[in-house]
Every structure is written in C-alpha cells, then in structure tokens.
N, C-alpha and C positions, 0 to 999 in steps of 0.2 A: 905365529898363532896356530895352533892345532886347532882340528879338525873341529873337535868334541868346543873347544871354547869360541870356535867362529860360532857354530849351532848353539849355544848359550846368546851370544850375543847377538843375532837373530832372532832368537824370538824375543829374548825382553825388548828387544826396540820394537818389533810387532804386537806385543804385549800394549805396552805405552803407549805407541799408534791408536791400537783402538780403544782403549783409554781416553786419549784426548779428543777423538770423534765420540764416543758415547757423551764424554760430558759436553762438546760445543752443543750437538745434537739435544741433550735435554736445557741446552741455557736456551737455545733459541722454542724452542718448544714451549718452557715458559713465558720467554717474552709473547710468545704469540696467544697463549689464553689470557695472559695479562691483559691484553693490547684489544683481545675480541671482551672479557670485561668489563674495560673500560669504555667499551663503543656503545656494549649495552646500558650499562650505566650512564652511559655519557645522553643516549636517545631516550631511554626511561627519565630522565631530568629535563630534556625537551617535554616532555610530555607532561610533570609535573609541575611544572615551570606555567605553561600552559594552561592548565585546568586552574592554578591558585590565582593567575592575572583574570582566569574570566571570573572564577567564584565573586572573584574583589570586584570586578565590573559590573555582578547584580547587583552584587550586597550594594552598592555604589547609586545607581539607577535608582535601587528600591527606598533608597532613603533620602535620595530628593525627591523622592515622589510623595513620600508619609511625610518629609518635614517640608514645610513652604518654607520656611527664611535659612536652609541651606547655603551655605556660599560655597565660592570656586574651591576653596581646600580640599573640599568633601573629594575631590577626585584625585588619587595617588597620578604620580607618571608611570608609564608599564614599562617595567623593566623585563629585559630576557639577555641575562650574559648567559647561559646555558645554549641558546640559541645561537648564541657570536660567537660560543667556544666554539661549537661543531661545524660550526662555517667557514672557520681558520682554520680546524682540522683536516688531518685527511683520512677522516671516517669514511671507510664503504656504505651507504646507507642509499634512498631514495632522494636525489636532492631536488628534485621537481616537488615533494613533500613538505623538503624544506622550504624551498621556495613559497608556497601557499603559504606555511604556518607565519613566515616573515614578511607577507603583504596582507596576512590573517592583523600582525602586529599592527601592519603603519594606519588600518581601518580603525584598528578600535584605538588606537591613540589621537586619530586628527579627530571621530568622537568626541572621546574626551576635552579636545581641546573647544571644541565647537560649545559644548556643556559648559564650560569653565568658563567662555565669553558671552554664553546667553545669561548665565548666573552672575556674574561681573556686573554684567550691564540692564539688570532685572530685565530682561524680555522672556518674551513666551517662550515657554521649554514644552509647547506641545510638540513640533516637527522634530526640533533636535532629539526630545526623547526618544521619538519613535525612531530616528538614525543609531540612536545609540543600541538601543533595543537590538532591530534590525541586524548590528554587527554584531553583537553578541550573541546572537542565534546563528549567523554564520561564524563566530569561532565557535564555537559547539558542536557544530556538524562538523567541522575541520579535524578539531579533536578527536569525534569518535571517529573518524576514516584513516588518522592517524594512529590511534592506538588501538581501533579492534582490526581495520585490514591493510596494516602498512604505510597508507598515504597511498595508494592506488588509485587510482580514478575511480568513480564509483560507476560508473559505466562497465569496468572491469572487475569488481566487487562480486558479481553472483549474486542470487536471491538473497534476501534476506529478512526475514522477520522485523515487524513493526515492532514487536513486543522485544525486543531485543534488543531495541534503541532505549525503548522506554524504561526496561530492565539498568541498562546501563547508566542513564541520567539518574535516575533513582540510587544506584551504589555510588555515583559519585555527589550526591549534594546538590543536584538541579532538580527544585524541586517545580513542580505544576504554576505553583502558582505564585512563581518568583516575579513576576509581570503581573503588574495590574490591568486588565481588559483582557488576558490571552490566557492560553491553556502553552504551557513554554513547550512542554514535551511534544505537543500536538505538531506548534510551530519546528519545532526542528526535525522531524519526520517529512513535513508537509517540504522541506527546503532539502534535503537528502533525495526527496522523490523526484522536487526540481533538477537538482545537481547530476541526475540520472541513474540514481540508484534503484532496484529492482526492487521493489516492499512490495511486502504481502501481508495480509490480505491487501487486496487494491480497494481505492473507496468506489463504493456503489456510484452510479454514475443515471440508471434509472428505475423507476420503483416497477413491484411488480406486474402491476397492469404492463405498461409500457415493456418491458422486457418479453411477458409474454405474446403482447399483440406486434413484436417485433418480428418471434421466432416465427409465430403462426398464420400471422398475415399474409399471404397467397399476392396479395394487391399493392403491399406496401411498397415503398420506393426506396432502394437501400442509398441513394444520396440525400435522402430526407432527413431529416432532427427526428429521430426516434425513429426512423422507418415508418412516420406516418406516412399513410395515403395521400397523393396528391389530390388537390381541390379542382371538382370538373369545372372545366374554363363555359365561358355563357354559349359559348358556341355547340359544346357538345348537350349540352342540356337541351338547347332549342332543337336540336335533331332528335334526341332519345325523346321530348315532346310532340315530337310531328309525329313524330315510328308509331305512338301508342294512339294518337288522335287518329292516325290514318287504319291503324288494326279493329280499335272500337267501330268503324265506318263502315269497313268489310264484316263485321260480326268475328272475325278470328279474335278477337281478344279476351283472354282468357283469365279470368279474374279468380281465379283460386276456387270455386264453388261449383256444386253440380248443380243440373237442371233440375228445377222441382217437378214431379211428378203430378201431371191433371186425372183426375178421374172424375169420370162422369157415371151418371145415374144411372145410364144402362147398362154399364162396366160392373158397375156395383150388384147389381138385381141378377144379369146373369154369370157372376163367380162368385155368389152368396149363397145357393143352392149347394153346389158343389161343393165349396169347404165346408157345409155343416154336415153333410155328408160325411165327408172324413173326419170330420171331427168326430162323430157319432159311433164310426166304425171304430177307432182307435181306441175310443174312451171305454165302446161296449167289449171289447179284447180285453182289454185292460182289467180291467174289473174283473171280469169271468176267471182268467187270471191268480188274480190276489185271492178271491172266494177259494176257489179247488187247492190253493197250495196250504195242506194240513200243518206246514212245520211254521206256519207263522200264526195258527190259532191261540190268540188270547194277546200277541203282542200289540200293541203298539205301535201305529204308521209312528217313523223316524220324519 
C-alpha cells in the first residue's frame, strides 16, 4: 500500500468515525427530550387526572345535597392510573408530592365510601357531608401547591397572594358557591394558611380602636388579649384610697381648681378711687387724641 492510499484510507475510516458519533450523539439526544416530554406530560396528566376526580367529587356532594332520594350510585369510584403510571415510572419529579397527592387519593375515596353507606342505609348525611366536604378542600389546596409551586411544602412556597388562589379556583371551575353553607374559595385559602403558607393580605385580627390603643398605650401589658391594661387588684385600690384620704387631711390635695378670690368692702372702696382714676386719664388721652387727628375728619369710628 502506498503512502498516498494509506492517507486515503485514514481519513475515510476517520470520516465514518465521526459519522457514527454524530448520529449515536443525536439518537440519544433525541431519546432524551422524548423522555423529558414525556415526564411533562406524564406530570401535567397527574394534575389533570386530579382536578377532573375533584370537579366530579363537587359536582357529586352538590347533588346529594339538592336531591334527598339520591342513592349510593350517585358516587363514581376515583380512579387515577396516571398517578400509578408515574409511581412505576422512573420519573425525576418531587415524590414527597406524589405521595400527598396518593393519600390526597385514599381521603377522598374512604369519603366516598362512608357517603355510599350512609345513603345505602338512609342515615343522616349531615357529619359525613361535612367529611366529604372537608376532603375536597384538602384536595384543592393539594392541587394548587401541585400545579402553581411544584408540590413544595408550603412552608417553603414564599408569599403569596390571596387573590391568586382565588384567581386560580376561578380559571379552573371551583366555583364559590359549590358548598352549601360556605364560601369554597374562602375555605381553601383559610386551609393553605393552615398548611403554612404565607397569604397576604393576613386577616385582621383587631379593629381599629384596639390596634391603636395597642400601639399607644404607655400602660398596657403586652402579655395581655389586645394589650389591654391590667385590672387594679383590691389591694392596690385600698392604698391609692388611703393616699388621697390621707392628702385631703393634710389640706395637700389638690383637686384641679384654683382658690377663689374673697374681697372685701374695704378692698373695694380703697382700689375703686384709684382705677377710676386711670380710667379717666386714659379715656381723657384718648379722645383728645381722635378730636386733633385731621385725616380721620368725617370718617366713621370702625
């Protein structure tokens, strides 16, 4: 083999080489946004999976509560293979997330089954409602900490907007007054704030009076219920009662008001001369005065 066809037959096998690196290089590069794809899709399906089981658990609730002779059918069984696919998976995801959404699951299903046997057996469906209720407002807060911040703890969440929650319920179909006797949006806010999430605005806690005789009170006790003032015990009352009995006694006690002024008739007769006196002088200036000054002739005392 000459020189000149060895160097032919180096590069084309180097050629080739990097040929078959480029293309292994873009098949697994493929597989891998297939693979991240499919994990989104596969967790946006947890999540849709999810909001259509709770939707069905109002809709569900609300119509044993408008029809009385309901029976146990009225409640579907809650299915989530979306949930079992990703749990047999091996999705990179939050699985402490999962985990809640899958004990989110076994709540509102033994619910259901509690409903199905109070309706079976006609008994009062006031406690169980309010079980069922109750879980459905805790899948709803589950939901949004799944789908607006990951499945995070809400502890670890950061502030966040009241209205934001409420926003939210509102684009997906939870409506207010999906619950008879409650305000739904209100309740799953109020259960988020429980769960330790950061909502803002915070609800008022004391009205004006009270907040400001909080800040301003000099006296108040800040281990107190509102920083009221503590109540004087009997003991210090009967002292601050002797203090002032004993001050009036000595004549020190001093009651807000001056001393009234005696005059008498001799007082009067000889400083009665004297002021009419000045009064006589001032008023005869006075006059003398007004008369000599030319440039006020013809006006008008103001």
């Amino acid at each position: 083999m000459s020189e000149a066809q060895f160097y032919t037959f180096f590069t084309g096998g180097l050629c080739l080489l990097i040929a078959a690196a480029l293309l292994i290089a873009w098949q697994l590069w493929r597989f891998r946004d297939e693979e991240r794809d499919g994990a989104i899709s596969a967790l946006d399906g947890v999540s849709h999976e999810m909001r259509i089981n709770l939707q069905r658990m109002v809709n569900e609730v609300a119509q044993i509560v408008d029809t009385q002779e309901a029976g146990p059918d009225v409640l579907l069984p809650v299915q989530h293979p979306q949930l079992d696919g990703v749990n047999a998976s091996l999705i990179k995801t939050n699985r402490n997330a999962i985990a809640v959404i899958g004990a989110t699951y076994q709540e509102l299903e033994a619910r259901k089954m509690a409903l199905r046997a109070a309706l079976a057996q006609k008994r009062d469906l006031g406690a169980t409602l309010d079980d069922a209720m109750d879980a459905t407002i805790n899948g709803i807060a589950t939901l949004y900490m799944w789908e607006e911040h990951a499945g995070v703890r809400p502890s670890e969440a950061g502030t966040v907007r009241s209205w934001h929650v409420r926003d939210w319920m509102k684009k997906h179909g939870f409506a207010a007054s999906s619950f008879p006797g409650m305000h739904l949006r209100d309740e799953v806010v109020e259960r988020l704030r429980q769960y330790g999430l950061h909502l803002t605005p915070r609800p008022l806690t004391h009205t004006a009076h009270e907040y400001y005789s909080m800040r301003y009170d000099r006296k108040a006790d800040p281990r107190a219920p509102f920083w009221k003032r503590k109540p004087k015990t009997e003991e210090v009352m009967a002292i601050e009662t002797t203090d002032e009995a004993a001050d009036f006694a000595n004549g020190a006690y001093d009651d807000g008001f001056e001393d009234d002024v005696v005059y008498t008739s001799d007082t009067e007769d000889m400083n009665a001369p004297d002021e009419l006196d000045a009064m006589d002088g001032d008023t005869t200036a006075d006059e003398d005065d007004y008369s000599d000054d030319e440039t006020d002739t013809g006006r008008l005392p103001n």
